[in-house]
C-alpha positions as CSV (number, residue, x, y, z in Angstrom):
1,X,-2.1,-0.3,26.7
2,X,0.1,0.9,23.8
3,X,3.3,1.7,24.7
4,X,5.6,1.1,22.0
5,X,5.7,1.8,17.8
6,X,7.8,0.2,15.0
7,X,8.4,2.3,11.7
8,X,9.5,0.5,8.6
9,X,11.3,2.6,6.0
10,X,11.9,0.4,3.2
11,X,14.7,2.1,1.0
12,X,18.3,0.4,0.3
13,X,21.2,1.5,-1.5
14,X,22.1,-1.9,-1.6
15,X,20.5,-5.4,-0.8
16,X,22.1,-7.9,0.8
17,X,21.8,-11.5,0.2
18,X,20.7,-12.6,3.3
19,X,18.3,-10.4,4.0
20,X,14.0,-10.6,3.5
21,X,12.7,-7.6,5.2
22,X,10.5,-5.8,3.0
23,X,13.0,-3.5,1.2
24,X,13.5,-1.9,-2.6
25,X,16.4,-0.4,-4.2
26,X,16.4,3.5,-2.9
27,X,17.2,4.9,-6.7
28,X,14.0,6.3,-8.2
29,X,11.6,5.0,-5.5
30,X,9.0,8.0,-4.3
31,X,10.4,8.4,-1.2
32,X,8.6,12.1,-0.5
33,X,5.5,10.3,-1.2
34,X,6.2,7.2,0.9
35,X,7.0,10.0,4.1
36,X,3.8,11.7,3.7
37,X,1.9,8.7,3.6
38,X,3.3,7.3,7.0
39,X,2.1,10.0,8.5
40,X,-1.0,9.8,7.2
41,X,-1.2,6.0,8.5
42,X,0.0,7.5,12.2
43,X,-2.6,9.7,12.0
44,X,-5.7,7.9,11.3
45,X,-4.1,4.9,13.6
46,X,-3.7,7.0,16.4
47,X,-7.5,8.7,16.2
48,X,-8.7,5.3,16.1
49,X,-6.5,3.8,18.6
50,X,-5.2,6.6,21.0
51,X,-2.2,5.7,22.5
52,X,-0.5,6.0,26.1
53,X,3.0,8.0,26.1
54,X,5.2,5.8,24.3
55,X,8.1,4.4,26.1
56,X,9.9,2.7,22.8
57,X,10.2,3.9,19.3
58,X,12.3,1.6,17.0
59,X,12.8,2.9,13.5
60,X,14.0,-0.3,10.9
61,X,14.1,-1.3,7.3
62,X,15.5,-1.6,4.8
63,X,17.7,1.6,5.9
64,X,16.1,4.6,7.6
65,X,19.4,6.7,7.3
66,X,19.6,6.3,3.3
67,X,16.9,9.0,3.6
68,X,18.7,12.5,2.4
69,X,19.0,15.1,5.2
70,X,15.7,16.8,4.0
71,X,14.0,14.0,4.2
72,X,15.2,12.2,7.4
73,X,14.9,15.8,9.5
74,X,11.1,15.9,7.9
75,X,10.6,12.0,8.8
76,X,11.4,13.2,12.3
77,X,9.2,15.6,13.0
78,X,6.3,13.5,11.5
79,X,6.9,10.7,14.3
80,X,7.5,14.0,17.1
81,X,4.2,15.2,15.6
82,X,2.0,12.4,15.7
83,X,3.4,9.5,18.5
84,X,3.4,10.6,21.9
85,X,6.6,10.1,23.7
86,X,7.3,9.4,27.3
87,X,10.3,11.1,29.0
88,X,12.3,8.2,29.0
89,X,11.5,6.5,26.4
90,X,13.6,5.0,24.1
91,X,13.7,5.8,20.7
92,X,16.0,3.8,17.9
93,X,16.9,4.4,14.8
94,X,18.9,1.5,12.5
95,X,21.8,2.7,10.5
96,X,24.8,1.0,8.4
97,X,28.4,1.9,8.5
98,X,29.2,4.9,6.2
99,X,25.8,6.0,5.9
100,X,25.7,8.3,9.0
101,X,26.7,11.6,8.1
102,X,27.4,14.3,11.0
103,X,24.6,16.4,9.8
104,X,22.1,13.2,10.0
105,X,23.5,12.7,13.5
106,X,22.8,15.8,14.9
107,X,19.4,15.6,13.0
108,X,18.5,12.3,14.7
109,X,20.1,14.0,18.2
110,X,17.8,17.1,17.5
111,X,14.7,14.3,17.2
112,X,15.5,13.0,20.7
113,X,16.8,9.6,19.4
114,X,18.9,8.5,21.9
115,X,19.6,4.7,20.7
116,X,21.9,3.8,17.3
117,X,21.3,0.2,16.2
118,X,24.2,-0.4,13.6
119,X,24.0,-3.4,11.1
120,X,27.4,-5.0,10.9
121,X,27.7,-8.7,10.8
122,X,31.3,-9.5,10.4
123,X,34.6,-7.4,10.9
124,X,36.1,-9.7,7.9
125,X,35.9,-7.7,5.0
126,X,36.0,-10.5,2.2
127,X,33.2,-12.3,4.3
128,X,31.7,-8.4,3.8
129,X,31.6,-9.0,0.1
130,X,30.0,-12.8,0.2
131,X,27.7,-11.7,1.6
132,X,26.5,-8.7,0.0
133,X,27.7,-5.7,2.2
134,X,29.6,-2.9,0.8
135,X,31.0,-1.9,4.4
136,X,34.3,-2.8,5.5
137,X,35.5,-2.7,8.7
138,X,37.3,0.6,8.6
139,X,34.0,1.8,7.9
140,X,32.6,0.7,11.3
141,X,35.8,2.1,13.4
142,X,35.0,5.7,11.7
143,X,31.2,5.3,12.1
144,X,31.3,4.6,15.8
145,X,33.8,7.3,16.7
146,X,31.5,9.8,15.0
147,X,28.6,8.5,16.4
148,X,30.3,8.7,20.1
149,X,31.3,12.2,19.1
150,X,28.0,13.1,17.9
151,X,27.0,12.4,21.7
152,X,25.4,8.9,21.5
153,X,26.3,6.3,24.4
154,X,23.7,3.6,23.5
155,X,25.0,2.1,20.9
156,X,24.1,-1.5,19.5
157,X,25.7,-3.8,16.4
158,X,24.7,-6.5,14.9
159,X,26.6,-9.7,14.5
160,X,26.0,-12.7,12.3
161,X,27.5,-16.3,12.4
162,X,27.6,-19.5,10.1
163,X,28.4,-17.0,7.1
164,X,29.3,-18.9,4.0
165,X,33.0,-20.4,4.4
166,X,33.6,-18.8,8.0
167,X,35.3,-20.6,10.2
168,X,35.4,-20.9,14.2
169,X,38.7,-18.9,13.8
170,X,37.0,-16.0,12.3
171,X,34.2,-15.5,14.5
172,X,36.6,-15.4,17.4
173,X,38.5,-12.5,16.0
174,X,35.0,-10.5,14.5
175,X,33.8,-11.2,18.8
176,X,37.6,-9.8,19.7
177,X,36.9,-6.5,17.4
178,X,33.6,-6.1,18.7
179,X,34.5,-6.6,22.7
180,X,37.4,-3.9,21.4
181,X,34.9,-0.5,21.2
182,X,33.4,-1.6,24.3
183,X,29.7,-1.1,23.0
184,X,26.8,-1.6,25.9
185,X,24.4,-4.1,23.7
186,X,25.5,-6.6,20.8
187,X,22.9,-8.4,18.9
188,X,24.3,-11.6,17.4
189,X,22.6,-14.2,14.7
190,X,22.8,-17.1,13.0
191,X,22.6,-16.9,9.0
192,X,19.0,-17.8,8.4
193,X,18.7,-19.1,4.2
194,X,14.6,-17.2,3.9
195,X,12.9,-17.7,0.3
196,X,13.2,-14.5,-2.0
197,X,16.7,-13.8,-1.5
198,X,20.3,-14.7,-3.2
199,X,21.2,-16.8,-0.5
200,X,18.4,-19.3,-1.1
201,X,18.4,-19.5,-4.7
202,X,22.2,-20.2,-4.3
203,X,21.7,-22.9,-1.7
204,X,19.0,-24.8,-3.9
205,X,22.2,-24.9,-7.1
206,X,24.3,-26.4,-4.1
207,X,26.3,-23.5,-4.5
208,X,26.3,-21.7,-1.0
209,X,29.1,-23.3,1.0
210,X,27.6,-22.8,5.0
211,X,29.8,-24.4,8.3
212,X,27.2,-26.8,9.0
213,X,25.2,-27.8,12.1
214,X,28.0,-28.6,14.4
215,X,30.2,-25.6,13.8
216,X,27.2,-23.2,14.1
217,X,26.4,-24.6,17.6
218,X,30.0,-23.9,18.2
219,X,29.6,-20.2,17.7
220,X,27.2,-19.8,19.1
221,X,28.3,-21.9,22.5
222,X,31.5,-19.4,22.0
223,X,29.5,-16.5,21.5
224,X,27.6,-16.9,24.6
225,X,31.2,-17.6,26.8
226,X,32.7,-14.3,25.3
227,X,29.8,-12.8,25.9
228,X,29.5,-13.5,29.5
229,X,33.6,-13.3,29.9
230,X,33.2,-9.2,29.0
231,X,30.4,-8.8,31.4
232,X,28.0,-8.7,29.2
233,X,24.3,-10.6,30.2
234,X,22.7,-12.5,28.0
235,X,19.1,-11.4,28.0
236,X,18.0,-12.9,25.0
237,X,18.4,-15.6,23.0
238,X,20.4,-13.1,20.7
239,X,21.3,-10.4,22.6
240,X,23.2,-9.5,25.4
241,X,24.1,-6.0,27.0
242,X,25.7,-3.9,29.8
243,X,23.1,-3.9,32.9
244,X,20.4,-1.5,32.0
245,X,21.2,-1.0,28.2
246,X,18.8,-4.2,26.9
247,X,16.5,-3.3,24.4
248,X,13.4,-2.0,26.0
249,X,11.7,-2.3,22.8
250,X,12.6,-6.1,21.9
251,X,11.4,-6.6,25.1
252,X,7.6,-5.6,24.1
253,X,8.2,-8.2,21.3
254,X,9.2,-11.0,23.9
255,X,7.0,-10.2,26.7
256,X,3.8,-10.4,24.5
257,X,2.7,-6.6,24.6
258,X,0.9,-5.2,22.2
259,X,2.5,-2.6,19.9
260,X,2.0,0.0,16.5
261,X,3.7,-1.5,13.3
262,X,3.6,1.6,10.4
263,X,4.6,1.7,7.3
264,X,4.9,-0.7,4.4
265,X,4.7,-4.4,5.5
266,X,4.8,-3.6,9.0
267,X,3.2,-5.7,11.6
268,X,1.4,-4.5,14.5
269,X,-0.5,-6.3,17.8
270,X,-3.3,-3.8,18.5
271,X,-6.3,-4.4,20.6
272,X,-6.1,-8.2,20.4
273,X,-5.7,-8.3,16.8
274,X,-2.2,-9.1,14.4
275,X,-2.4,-7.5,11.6
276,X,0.2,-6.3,8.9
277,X,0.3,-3.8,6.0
278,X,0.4,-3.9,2.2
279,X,4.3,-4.9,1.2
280,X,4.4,-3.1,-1.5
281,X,5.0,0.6,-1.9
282,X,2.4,1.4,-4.6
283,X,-0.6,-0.5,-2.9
284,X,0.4,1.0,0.5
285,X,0.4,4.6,-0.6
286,X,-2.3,4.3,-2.5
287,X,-4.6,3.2,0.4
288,X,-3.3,5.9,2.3
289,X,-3.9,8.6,-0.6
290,X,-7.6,7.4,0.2
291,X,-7.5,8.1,3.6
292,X,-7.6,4.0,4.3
293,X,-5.2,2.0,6.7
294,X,-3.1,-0.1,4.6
295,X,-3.7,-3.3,6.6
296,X,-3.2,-6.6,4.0
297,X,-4.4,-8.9,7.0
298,X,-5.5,-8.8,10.8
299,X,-5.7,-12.1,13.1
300,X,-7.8,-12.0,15.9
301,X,-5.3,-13.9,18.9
302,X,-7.0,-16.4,20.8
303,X,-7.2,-16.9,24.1
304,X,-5.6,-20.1,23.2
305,X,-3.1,-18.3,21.0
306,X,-1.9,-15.7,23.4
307,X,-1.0,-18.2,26.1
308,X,0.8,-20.5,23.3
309,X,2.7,-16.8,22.1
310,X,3.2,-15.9,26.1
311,X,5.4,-19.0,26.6
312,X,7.6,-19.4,23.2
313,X,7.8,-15.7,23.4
314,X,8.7,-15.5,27.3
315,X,11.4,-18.7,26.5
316,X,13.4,-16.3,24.5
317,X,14.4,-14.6,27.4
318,X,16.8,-15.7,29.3
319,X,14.8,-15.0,32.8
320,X,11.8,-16.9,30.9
321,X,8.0,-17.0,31.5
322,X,7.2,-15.8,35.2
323,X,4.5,-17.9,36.2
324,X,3.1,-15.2,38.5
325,X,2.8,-13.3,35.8
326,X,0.8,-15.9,33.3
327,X,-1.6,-16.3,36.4
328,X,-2.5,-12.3,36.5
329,X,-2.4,-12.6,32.5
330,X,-4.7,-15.7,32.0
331,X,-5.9,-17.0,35.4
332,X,-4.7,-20.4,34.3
333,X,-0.9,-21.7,35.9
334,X,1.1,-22.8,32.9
335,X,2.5,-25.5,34.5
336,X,-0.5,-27.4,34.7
337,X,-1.6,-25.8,30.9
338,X,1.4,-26.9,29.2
339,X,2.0,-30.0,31.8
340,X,3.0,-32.5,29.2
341,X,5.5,-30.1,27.0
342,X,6.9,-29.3,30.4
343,X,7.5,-32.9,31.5
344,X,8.9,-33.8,28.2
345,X,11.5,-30.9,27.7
346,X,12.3,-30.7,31.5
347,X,13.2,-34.2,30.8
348,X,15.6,-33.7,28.0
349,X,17.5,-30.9,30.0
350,X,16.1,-28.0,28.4
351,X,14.4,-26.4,30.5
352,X,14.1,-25.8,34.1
353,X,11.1,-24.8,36.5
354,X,11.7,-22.8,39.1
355,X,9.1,-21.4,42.2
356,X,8.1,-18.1,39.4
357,X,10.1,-19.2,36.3
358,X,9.8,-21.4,33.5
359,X,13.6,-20.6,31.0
360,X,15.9,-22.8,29.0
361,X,18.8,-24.5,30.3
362,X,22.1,-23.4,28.1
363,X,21.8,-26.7,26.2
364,X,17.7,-25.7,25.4
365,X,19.0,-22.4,23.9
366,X,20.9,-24.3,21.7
367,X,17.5,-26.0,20.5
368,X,15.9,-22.6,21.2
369,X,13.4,-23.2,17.5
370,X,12.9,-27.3,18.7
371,X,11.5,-25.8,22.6
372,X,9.6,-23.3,20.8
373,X,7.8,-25.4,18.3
374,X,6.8,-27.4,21.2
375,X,3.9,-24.6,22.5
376,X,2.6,-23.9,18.7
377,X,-0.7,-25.7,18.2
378,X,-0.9,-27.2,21.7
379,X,-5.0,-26.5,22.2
380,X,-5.8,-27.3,18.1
């Protein structure tokens, strides 16, 4: 049962160096064209697959609000047009600081989005600048406060830690700012070096100065103190929230539910099958001027596959696999599935079985990628 969509818009006014989502520099890129042909793909998706009322809509990138007004208010009705919506459903839209206008607000507030993901990463403006945003802090303090005015109360940012050359110090006082506007969900991440960006060819000249192991664990052992200090839960291994703000849409990801991925080099879980689209913009259009899905690739799961994805997926969380739930899923108890993985990292202290739950301990969510790796290729 479909209950949830993804929609990739793929424009930036700037790239960062960090970053590896499927993006291109907004200037001179056909973004009319790119519009119309996501709503062709919703449309022919949806006539093949018809879908339930959605209860989560997530619009990502690149950044959706570098669209102009014109073309954000016309984005909008094409995903009121063609997805189904349930009454409560949540619907998301990423931003950065300074690009949110008070006329793109009330355009997005028009649309029924009622969720405002914000990309900030650090409140220290020369770490801004190593790492690629052109955002400062002051920036963020002016984009809430018209954001709040606009009438949004769920409101999310982004963090990032083990930046190149911050310290312990500095994370602390970026958490302190962030407690400080008293937001209901925080997302919080580790710098990741991925191929294709400036980070990683900068690294591979030995010229990208990161913390190091030790201090990164350090973080993120603070970040999950504060965290819980300002009465917010962690959830996830990278998010945390006020009680009944998580993100319902993450959730689809880490629960193993099946979900609509549109637009260029989105990925989707439909009927069974992963599949993902054409990356770039030309070859994605294109397909779609033809009246053809865009799909690069598709991956039928296995049986053997979705039970390895329901447990590294489920061990994100901090609640973890239910085992009650496995059993409906797969008629098969996990425990005795995955007996030897269980042994070993119950063993080690990093994770703990309970009567319906399977989750990391706080020392396995330091080793979060080690646990996971554990469930990949189990049945091969």
């Amino acid at each position: 049962m479909m209950k949830a969509a993804y929609l990739h818009i793929p424009f930036c006014e700037h790239i960062c160096y960090y970053c590896d989502f499927n993006k291109v520099f907004l200037k001179g890129q056909p973004v009319d064209e790119y519009l119309q042909a996501l709503d062709e793909e919703m449309n022919i998706t949806l006539q093949e697959v018809p879908a339930e009322k959605l209860a989560t809509i997530f619009v990502g990138g690149g950044t959706p609000t570098s669209l102009n007004e014109q073309q954000l208010e016309r984005f909008c009705q094409s995903i009121n047009n063609r997805l189904p919506k349930a009454e409560d459903s949540e619907f998301t839209f990423e931003a950065n600081p300074g690009d949110l206008s008070k006329g793109k607000l009330q355009i997005l507030k028009d649309a029924g989005v009622n969720r405002i993901s914000l990309g900030v990463q650090t409140f220290n403006d020369e770490l801004l600048t190593k790492i690629g945003r052109v955002h400062r802090a002051n920036d963020v303090f002016y984009t809430i406060e018209t954001i709040k005015t606009a009438g949004f109360d769920n409101i999310s940012i982004d963090l990032m830690f083990s930046l190149p050359t911050q310290t312990l110090t500095d994370f602390k006082q970026t958490l302190n700012i962030a407690f400080s506007l008293d937001l209901p969900h925080y997302s919080a991440y580790s710098l990741m070096i991925e191929p294709k960006t400036v980070f990683y060819n900068l690294q591979r000249k030995g010229k990208l100065p990161t913390p190091g192991e030790e201090i990164e664990a350090q973080m993120y052992e603070v970040l999950m103190e504060e965290m819980d200090k300002h009465g917010l839960r962690q959830y996830e291994i990278s998010n945390f929230s006020k009680p009944g703000f998580e993100s319902r849409h993450n959730l689809t990801y880490w629960n193993n539910e099946p979900y609509f991925g549109f637009g260029a080099g989105a990925h989707s879980y439909i009927e069974g099958f992963r599949r993902s689209n054409f990356g770039p913009l030309k070859k994605y259009i294109e397909s779609l001027d033809n009246r053809k899905l865009p799909i690069f690739e598709t991956h039928r799961v296995t049986r053997s596959e979705q039970m390895e994805e329901e447990m590294f997926l489920g061990l994100r969380k901090t609640a973890g696999v239910s085992i009650s739930k496995f059993i409906e899923k797969f008629g098969q108890d996990p425990r005795h599935l995955f007996a030897d993985e269980i042994a070993d990292l119950t063993r080690k202290q990093w994770i703990e079985v309970t009567a319906d739950n399977i989750y990391l301990t706080k020392q396995g969510r330091l080793l979060g990628n080690e646990v996971f790796q554990m469930f990949l290729g189990v049945f091969d």
